[in-house]
C-alpha positions as CSV (number, residue, x, y, z in Angstrom):
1,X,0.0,0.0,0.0
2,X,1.6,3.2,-1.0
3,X,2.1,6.0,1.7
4,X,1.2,9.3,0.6
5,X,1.4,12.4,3.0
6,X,-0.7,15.6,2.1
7,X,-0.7,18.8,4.5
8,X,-2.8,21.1,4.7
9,X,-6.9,20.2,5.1
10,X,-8.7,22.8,3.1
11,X,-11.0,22.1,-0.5
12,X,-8.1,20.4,-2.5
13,X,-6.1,18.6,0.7
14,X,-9.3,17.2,2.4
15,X,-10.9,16.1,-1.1
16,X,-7.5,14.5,-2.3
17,X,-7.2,12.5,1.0
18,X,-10.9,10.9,1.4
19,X,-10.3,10.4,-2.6
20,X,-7.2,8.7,-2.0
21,X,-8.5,7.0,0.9
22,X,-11.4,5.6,-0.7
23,X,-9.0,3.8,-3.2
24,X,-7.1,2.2,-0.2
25,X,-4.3,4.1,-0.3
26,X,-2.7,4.6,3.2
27,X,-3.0,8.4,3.4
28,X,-1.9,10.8,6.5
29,X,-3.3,14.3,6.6
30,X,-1.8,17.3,8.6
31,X,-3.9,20.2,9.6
32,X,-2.5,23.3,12.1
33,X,-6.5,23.2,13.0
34,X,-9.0,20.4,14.5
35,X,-12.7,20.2,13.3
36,X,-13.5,21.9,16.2
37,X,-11.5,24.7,16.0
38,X,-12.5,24.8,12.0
39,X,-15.7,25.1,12.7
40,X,-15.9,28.1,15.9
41,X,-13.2,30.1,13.8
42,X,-13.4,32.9,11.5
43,X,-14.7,32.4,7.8
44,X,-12.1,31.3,5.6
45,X,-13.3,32.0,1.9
46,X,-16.0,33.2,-0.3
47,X,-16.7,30.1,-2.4
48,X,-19.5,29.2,-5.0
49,X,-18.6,26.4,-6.5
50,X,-20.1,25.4,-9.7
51,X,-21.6,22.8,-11.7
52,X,-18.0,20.6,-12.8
53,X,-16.7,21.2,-8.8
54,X,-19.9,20.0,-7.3
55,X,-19.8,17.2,-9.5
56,X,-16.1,16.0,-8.2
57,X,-17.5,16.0,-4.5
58,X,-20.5,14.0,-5.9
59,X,-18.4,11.9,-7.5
60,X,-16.8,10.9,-4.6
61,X,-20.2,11.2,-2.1
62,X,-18.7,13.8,-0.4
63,X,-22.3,16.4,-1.2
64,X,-23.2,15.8,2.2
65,X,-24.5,19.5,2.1
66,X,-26.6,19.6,-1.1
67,X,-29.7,19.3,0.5
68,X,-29.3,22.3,2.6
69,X,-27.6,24.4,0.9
70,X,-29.5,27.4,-1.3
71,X,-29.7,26.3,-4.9
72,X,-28.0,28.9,-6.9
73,X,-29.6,28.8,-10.2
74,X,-28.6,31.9,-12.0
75,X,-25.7,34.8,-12.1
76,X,-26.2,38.3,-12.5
77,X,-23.9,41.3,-13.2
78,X,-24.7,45.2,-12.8
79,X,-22.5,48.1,-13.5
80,X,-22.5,51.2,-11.9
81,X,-23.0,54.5,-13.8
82,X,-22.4,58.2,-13.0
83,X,-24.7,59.1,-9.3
84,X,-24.7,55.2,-8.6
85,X,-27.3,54.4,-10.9
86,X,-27.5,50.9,-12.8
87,X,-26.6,51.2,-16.6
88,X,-26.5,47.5,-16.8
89,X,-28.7,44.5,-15.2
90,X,-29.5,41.4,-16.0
91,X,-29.3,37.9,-15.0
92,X,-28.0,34.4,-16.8
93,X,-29.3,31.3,-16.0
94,X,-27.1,28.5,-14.9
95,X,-27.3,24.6,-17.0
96,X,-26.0,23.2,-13.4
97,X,-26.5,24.8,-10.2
98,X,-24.3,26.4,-8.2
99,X,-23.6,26.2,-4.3
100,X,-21.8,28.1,-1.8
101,X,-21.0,25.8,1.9
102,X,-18.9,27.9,4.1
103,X,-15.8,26.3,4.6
104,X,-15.9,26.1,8.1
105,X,-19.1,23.7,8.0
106,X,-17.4,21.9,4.7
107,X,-13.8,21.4,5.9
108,X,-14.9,20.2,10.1
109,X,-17.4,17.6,8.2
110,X,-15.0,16.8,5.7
111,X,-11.9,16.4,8.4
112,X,-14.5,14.2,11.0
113,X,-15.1,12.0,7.8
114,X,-11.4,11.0,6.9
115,X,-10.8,9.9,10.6
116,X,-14.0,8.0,11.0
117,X,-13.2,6.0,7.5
118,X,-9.8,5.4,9.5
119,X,-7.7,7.9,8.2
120,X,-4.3,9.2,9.8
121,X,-5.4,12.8,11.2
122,X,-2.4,14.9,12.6
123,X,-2.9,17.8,14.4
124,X,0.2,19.5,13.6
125,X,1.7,22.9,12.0
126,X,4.6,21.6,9.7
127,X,7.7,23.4,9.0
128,X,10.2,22.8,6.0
129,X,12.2,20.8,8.2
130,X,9.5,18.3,9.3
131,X,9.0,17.8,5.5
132,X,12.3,17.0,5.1
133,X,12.3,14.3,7.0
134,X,8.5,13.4,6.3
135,X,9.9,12.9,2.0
136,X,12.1,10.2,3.3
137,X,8.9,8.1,4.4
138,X,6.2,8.9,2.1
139,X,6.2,7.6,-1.2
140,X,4.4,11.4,-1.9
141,X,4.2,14.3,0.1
142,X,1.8,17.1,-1.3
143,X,1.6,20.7,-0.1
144,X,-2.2,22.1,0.1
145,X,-1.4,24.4,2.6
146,X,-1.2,27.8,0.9
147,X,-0.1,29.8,3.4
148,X,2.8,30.2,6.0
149,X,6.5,29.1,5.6
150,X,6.0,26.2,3.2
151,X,4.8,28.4,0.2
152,X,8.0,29.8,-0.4
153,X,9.5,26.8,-1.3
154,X,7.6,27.0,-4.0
155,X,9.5,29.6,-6.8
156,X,7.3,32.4,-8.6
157,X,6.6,31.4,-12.2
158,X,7.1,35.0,-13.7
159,X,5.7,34.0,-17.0
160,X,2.5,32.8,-16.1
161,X,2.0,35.9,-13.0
162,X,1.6,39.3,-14.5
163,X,0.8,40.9,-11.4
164,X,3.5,41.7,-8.3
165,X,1.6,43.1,-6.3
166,X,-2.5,42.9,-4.9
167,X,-5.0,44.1,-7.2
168,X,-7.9,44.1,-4.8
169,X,-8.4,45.2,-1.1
170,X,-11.1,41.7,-0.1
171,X,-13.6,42.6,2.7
172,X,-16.1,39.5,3.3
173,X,-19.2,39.4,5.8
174,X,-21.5,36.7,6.5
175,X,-25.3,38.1,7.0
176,X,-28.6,37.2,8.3
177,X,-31.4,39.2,7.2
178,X,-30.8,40.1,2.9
179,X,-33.9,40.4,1.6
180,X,-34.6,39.0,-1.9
181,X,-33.8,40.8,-5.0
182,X,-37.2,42.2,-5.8
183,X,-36.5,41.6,-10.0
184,X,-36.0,38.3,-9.1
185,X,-37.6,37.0,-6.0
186,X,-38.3,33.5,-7.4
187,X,-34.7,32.2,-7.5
188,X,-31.2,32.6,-6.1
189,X,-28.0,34.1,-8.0
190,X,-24.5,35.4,-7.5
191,X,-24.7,38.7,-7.8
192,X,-21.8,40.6,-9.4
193,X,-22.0,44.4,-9.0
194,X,-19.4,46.4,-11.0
195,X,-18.5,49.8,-9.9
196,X,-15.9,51.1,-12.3
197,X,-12.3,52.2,-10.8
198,X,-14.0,51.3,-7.7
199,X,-13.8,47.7,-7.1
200,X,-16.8,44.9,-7.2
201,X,-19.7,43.8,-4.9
202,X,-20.7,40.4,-5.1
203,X,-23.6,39.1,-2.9
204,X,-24.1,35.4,-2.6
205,X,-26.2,32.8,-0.9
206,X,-24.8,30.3,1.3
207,X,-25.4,27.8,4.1
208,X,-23.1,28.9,7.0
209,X,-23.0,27.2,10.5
210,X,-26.5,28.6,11.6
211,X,-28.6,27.8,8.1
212,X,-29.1,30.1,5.0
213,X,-27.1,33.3,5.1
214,X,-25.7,35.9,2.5
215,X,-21.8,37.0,1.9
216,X,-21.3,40.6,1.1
217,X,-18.3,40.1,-0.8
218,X,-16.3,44.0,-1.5
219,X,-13.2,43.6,-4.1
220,X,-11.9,47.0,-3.5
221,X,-9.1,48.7,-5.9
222,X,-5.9,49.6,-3.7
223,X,-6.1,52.8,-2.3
224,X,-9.6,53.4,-3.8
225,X,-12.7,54.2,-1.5
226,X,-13.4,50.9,-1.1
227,X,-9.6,50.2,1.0
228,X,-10.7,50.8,4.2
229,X,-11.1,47.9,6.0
230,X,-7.4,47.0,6.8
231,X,-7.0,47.3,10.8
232,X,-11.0,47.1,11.4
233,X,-11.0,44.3,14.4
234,X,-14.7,44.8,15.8
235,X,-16.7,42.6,13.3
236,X,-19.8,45.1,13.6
237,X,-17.8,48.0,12.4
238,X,-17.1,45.6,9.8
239,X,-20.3,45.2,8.5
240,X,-21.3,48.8,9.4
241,X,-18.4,49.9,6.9
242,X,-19.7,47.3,4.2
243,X,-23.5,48.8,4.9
244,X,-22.2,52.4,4.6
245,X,-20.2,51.6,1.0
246,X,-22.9,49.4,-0.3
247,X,-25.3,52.6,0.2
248,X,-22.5,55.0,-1.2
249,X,-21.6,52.4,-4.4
250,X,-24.7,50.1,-4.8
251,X,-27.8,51.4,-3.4
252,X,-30.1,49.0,-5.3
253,X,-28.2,46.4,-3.2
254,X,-28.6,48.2,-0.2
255,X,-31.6,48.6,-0.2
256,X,-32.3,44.9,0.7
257,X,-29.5,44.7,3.5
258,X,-31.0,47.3,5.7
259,X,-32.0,44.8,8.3
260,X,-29.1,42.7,7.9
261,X,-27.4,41.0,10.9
262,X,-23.8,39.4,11.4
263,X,-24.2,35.7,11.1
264,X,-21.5,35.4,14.0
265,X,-18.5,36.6,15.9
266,X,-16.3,35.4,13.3
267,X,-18.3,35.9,10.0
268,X,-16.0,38.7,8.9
269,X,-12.6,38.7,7.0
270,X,-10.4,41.1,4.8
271,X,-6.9,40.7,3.5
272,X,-5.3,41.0,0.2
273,X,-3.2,38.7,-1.8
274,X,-1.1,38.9,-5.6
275,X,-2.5,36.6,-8.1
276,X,0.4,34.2,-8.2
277,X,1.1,30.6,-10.3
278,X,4.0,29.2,-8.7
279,X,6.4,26.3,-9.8
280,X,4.8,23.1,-8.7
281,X,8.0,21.1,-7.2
282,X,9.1,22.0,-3.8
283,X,12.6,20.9,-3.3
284,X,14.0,20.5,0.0
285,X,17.0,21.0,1.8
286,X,18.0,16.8,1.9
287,X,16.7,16.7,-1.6
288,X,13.4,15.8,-1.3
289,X,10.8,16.8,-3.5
290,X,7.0,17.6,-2.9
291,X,4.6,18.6,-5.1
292,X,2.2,21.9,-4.9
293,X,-1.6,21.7,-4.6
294,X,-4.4,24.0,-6.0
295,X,-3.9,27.8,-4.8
296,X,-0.3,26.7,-3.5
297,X,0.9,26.8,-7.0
298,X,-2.2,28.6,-8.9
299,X,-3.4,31.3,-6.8
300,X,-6.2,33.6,-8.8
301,X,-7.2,36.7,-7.2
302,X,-11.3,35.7,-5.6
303,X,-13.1,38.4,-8.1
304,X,-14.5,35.0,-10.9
305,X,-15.0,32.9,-7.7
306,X,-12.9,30.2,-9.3
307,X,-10.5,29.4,-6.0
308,X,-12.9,26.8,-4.5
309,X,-13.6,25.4,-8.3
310,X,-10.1,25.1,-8.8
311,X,-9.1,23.6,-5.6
312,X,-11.6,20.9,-6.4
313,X,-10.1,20.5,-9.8
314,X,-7.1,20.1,-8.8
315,X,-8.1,17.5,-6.1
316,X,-9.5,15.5,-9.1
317,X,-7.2,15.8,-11.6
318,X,-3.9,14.7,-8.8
319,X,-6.2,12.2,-7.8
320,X,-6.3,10.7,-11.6
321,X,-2.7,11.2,-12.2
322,X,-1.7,9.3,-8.8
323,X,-4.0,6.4,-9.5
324,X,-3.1,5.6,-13.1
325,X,1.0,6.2,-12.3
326,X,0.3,2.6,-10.3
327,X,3.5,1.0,-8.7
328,X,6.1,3.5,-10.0
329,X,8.2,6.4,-9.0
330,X,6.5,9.6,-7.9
331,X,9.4,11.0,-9.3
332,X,10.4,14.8,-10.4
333,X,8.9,14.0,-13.9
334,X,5.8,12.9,-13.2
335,X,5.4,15.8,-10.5
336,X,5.5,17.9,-13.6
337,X,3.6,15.9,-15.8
338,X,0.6,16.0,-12.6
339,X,0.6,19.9,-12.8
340,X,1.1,20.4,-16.5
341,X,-2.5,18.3,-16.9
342,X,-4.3,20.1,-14.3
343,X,-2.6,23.6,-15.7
344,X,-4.5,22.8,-19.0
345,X,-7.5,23.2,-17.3
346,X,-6.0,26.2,-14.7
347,X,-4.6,28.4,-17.3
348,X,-8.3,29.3,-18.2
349,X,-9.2,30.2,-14.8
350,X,-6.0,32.4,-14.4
351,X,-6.7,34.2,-18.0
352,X,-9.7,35.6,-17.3
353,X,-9.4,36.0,-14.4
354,X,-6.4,38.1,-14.5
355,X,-8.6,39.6,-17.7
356,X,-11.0,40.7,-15.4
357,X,-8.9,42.6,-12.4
358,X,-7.9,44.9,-15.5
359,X,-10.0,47.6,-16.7
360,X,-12.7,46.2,-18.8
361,X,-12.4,46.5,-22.6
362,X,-14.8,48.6,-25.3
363,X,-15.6,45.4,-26.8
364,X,-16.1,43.8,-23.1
365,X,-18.2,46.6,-22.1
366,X,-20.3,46.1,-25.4
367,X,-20.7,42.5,-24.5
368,X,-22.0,43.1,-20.6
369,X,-24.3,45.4,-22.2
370,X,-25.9,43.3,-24.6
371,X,-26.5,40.3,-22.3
372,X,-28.8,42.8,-20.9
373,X,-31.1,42.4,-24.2
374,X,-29.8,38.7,-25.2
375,X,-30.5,36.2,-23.1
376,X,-28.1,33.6,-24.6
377,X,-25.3,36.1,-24.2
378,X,-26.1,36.2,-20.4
379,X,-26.5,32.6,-19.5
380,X,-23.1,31.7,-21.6
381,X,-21.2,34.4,-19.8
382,X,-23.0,33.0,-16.4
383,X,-21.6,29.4,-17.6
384,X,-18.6,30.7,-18.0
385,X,-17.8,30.8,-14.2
386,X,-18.5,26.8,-14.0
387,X,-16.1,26.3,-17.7
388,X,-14.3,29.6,-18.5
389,X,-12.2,27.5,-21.3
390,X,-15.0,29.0,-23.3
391,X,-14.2,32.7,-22.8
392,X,-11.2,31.5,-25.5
393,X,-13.9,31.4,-28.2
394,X,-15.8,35.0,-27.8
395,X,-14.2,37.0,-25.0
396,X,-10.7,38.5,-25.5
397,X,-10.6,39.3,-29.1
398,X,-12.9,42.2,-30.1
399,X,-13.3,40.5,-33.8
400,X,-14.5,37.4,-31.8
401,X,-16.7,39.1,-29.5
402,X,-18.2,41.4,-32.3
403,X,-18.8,38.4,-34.6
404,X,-20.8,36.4,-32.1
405,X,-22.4,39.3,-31.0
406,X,-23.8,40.1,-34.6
407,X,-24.4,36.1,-34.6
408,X,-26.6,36.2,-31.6
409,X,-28.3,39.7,-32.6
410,X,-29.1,38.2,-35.6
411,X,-30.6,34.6,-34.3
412,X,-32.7,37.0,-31.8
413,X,-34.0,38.8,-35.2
414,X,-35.0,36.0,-37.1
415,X,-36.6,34.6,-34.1
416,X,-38.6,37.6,-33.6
């Protein structure tokens, strides 16, 4: 039975080990957290994961939440004008649903499962050295702990990260109270509101450790209006501060959040981060190597909401590379050969959204505004967020975008 060490029990590390596990391999996970502590801590992320992701926990009967969770069946975008008034709105309809778990439910469950299906649970921060002597033990050690000391034995990839330094200011806050959208009071959806120069709001359904909530999600520009939440400790100033820009920025959103309470004592987070791809072999200093997981060696600023998707896919794709390399060698070539096949998928997420953090585009502009009066356009930028391999075919080149545009336009025409 081979021995295989991962560290670090978030999305990608818990979903590779009960993966793993359930093929019978002998699998030890770290964590610097117990359930426990998971579960009473402060919110970790903002995720929605999407119709491919959801399908890799179903795969392995790990969707022990899809019952309870909202059903996110659409995903809408708005753009702020001149006096905070909407110039765009609309909606796209999912094909799959979409859910959001918070973390702290997900990764406690999760983390309780792999010990009760006899898993090797450590509770235990590890350091470089510890790894060191962990690589002489394992037959494969994996890093999916994406902060702290072990990151930086992973090396920049300069080619494949653009940006040095954060491109967003993140303020997150998990409510009670949010009132439904009154164009839409049928159905749930992400909601994506674009303030230009300013930063986004994204408001999104979830299931959070007491029941259905909402995450007020700001993306702020650095040293924009929206930067303000670096040094705020007291969660309800927090959300106050949130309330008071939504009103400022969004007032249509606002509007439904006057009655809006903090979920709990730790249901607020901010922080930045650069978008980063890292190198995906760790080497260490007895000559070990260990390979990267998910945002340890792809991380994508949160504004597309593909983190969570693509710690999933990750989890999915190392598990398929580790159970067809059989018997052999989980050598420094076939480390490689495990990221490159889950970077064919990755590089689309990082495209767009890198794409995205930048100023929008005439021809991008011209696109948001016509999924306003084409439906199709809508849902297939909406789909986007589950596949965004499709954004290749009509998003970055104005010619493309144009030509389905007119294609659309005039489907909608003959139709009529």
């Amino acid at each position: 039975m081979r021995k295989i060490l991962i560290v670090g029990a978030g999305q990608s590390g818990l979903q590779l080990a009960l993966g793993l596990q359930a093929q019978n391999y002998d699998v030890t996970l770290m964590s610097n957290r117990t359930a426990d502590e998971i579960l009473s801590g402060r919110v970790m992320s903002t995720q929605c994961m999407f119709d491919t992701a959801l399908r890799h926990e179903r795969d392995l009967q790990l969707g022990f939440w899809e019952s309870q969770a909202p059903s996110i069946d659409g995903l809408g975008v708005s753009v702020a004008g001149p006096d905070a008034a909407r110039v765009i709105d609309w909606v796209g309809m999912l094909d799959g649903h979409a859910q959001s778990v918070d973390q702290r439910v997900k990764m406690a469950g999760w983390m309780d499962t792999f010990a009760q299906r006899g898993g090797r649970l450590v509770i235990h921060g590890a350091a470089v050295s510890d790894l060191d002597y962990f690589s002489r033990t394992y037959d494969l050690v994996l890093v999916a702990a994406g902060k702290g000391e072990l990151v930086s034995m992973f090396a920049r990839d300069a080619a494949r990260s653009p940006y040095t330094e954060p491109q967003r200011a993140l303020a997150v806050s998990y409510v009670h109270g949010l009132a439904p959208r009154p164009e839409h009071p049928d159905f749930d959806a992400v909601r994506c509101n674009v303030v230009p120069g300013v930063g986004e709001l994204f408001v999104m359904p979830t299931l959070t450790t007491s029941g259905r909530a909402d995450i007020l999600f700001w993306e702020g520009v650095p040293g924009g209006p929206l930067d303000v939440f670096q040094g705020v400790k007291d969660p309800a100033e927090h959300v106050a501060l949130t309330l008071e820009l939504m009103e400022t920025f969004t007032p249509w959103e606002y509007a439904r959040a006057t009655k809006v309470e903090l979920t709990d004592a730790g249901g607020t987070l901010a922080g930045r981060y650069a978008p980063t791809v890292r190198h995906p072999i760790g080497r260490l200093p007895g000559g070990g190597l260990v390979l990267g997981v998910a945002d340890v060696v792809v991380a994508n600023d949160p504004i597309t909401g593909q983190g969570a998707n693509s710690a999933a896919k990750c989890a999915a794709s190392y598990l398929a590379s580790i159970t067809e390399h059989g018997d052999r060698p989980f050598d420094e070539a076939w480390m490689q050969s495990a990221f490159d096949r889950y970077w064919a998928t990755a590089r689309h997420a990082t495209k767009w959204t890198n794409a995205m953090l930048a100023p929008p585009p005439e021809h991008v502009l011209d696109l948001l505004g016509a999924a306003g009066e084409l439906p199709p356009v809508a849902a297939r930028f909406a789909n986007g967020f589950n596949d965004p391999a499709d954004f290749e075919d009509y998003f970055y080149d104005p010619e493309k975008t144009a030509a389905y545009l007119g294609e659309v336009a005039g489907a909608d025409a003959a139709q009529a």
